[in-house]
One Martini backbone bead per residue (centre of mass of N, CA, C, O) as a GRO file, in nm:
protein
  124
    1UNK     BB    1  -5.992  -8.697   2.217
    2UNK     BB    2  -5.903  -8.731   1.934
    3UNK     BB    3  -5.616  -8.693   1.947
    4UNK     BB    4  -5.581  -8.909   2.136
    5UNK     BB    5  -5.677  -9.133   1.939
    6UNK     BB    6  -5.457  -9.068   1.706
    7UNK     BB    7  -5.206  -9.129   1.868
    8UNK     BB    8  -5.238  -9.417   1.965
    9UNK     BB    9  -5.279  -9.531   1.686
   10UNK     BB   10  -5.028  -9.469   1.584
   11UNK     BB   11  -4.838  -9.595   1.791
   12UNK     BB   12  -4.951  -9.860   1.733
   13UNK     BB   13  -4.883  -9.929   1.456
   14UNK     BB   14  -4.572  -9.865   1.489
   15UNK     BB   15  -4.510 -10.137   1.698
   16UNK     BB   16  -4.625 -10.329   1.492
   17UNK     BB   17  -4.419 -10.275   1.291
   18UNK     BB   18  -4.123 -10.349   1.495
   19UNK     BB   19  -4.234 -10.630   1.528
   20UNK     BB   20  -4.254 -10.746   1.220
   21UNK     BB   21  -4.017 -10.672   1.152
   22UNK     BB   22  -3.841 -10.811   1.344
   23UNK     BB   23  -3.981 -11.104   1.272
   24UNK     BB   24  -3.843 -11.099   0.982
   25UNK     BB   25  -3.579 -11.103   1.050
   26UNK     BB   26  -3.569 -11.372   1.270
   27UNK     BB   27  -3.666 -11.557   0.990
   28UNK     BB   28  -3.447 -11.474   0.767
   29UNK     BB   29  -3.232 -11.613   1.008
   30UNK     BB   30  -3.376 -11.900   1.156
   31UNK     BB   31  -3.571 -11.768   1.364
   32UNK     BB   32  -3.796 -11.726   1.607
   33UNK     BB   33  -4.040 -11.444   1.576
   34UNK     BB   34  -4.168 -11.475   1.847
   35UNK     BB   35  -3.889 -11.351   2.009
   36UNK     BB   36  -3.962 -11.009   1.957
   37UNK     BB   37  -4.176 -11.026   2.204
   38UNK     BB   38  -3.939 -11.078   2.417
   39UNK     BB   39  -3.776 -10.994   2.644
   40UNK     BB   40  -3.446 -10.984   2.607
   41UNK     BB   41  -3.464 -11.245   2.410
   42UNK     BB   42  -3.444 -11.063   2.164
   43UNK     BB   43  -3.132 -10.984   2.248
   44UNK     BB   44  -3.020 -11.254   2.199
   45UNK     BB   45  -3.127 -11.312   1.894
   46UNK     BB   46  -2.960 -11.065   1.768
   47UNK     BB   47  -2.671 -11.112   1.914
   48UNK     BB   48  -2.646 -11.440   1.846
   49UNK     BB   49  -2.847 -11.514   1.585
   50UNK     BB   50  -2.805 -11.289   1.362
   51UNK     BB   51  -2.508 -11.159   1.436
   52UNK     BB   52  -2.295 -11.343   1.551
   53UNK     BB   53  -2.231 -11.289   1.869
   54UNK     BB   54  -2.106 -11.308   2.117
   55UNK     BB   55  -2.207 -11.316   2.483
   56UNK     BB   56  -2.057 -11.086   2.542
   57UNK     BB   57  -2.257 -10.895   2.348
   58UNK     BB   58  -2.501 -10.919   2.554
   59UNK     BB   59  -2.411 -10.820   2.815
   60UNK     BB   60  -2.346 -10.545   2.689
   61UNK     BB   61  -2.661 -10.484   2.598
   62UNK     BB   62  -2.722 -10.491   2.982
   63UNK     BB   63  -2.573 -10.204   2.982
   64UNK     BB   64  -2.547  -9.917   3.054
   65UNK     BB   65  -2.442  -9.694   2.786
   66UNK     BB   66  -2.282  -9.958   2.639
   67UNK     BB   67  -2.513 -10.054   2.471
   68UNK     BB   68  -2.451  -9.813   2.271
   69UNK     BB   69  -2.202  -9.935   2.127
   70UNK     BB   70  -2.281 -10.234   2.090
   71UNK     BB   71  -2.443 -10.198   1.902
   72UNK     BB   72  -2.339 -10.071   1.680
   73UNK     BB   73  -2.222 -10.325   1.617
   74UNK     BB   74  -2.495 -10.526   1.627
   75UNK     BB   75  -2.597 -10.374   1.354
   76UNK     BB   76  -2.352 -10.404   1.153
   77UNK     BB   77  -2.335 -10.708   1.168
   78UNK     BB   78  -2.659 -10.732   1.059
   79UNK     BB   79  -2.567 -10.647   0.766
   80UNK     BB   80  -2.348 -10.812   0.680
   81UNK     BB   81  -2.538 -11.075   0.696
   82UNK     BB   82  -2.749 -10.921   0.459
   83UNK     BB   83  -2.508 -10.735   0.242
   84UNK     BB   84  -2.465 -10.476   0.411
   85UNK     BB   85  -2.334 -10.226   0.505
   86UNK     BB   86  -2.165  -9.999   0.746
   87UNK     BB   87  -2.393  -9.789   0.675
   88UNK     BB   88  -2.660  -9.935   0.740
   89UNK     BB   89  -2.573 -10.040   1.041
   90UNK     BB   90  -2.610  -9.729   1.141
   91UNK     BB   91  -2.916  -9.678   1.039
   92UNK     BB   92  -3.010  -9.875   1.232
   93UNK     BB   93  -2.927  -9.771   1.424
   94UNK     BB   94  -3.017  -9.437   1.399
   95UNK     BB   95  -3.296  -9.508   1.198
   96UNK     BB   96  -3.496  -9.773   1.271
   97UNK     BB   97  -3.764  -9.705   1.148
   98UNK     BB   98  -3.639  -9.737   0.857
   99UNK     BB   99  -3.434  -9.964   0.815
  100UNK     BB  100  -3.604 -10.215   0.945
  101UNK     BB  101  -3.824 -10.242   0.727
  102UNK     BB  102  -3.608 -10.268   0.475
  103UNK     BB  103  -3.489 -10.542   0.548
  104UNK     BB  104  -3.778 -10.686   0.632
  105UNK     BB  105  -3.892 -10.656   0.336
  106UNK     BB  106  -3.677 -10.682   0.160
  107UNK     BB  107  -3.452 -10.850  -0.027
  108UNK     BB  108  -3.294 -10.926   0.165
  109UNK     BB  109  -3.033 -11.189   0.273
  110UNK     BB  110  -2.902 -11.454   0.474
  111UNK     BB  111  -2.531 -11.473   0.434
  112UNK     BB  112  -2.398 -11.654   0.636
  113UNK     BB  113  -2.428 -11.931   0.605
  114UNK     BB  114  -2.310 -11.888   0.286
  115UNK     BB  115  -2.020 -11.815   0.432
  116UNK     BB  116  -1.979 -12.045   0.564
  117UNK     BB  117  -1.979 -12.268   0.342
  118UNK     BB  118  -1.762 -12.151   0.197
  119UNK     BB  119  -1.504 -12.172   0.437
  120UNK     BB  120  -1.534 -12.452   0.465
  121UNK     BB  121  -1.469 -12.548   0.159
  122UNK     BB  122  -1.192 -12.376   0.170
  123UNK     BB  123  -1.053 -12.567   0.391
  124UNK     BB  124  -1.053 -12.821   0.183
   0.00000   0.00000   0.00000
C-alpha cells in the first residue's frame, strides 16, 4: 500500500511539473496559461500561437502516427521562437520532461515578436 502511494504522489507530482511547465511556456509566449489545461485546444496554441505554425499543422498534429513527425516540426519551431536552437527543438520532441521544464523556468525569452518587428522595419 505504500508503494502505491509513493508511485500515485511521484505521478501527480511529474503531472503538475509538466502542466506548470507547459502553462509557464503558454505565459511566455503572450498566450493564456490556462489554455495548458483544456485537451485538443492545448495542442491548438502550442501549434498555432507559441509555434506561429499555420492551421495545417494543428490538423496534422490530430491524425494519429503524422503527428509524430509534424511535432517534431512544432517542437523545433517552439525553441526556434524561443532563441533556442534546432537542437534543443529535437530535445523538447524527444526528451520533453527535460527540455520542458528548461525552457519554462529557464532565462529563455519569446522573441518571436521581436523578430517580427525587426522584419517589418527592416521592410519600411
Amino acid at each position: 500500500m505504500e508503494l502505491l502511494f509513493s508511485f500515485l504522489a511521484f505521478n501527480l507530482g511529474f503531472i503538475l511539473l509538466m502542466i506548470a511547465s507547459i502553462s509557464m511556456i503558454f505565459v511566455k509566449a503572450g498566450q493564456p496559461g490556462w489554455a495548458s489545461i483544456i485537451p485538443i485546444y492545448n495542442v491548438y496554441v502550442l501549434t498555432c500561437g507559441v509555434a506561429k505554425k499555420e492551421l495545417m499543422w494543428f490538423i496534422l498534429m490530430l491524425i494519429p502516427f503524422v503527428n509524430s513527425i509534424a511535432a517534431l516540426f512544432v517542437f523545433v519551431a517552439v525553441a526556434e521562437n524561443f532563441g533556442k536552437s534546432a537542437g534543443f527543438g529535437l530535445g523538447l520532441a524527444f526528451f520533453t520532461p527535460i527540455f520542458l521544464p528548461i525552457l519554462a523556468f529557464g532565462r529563455a525569452e519569446y522573441l518571436y515578436r521581436q523578430r517580427r518587428r525587426k522584419d517589418e522595419d527592416d521592410a519600411w
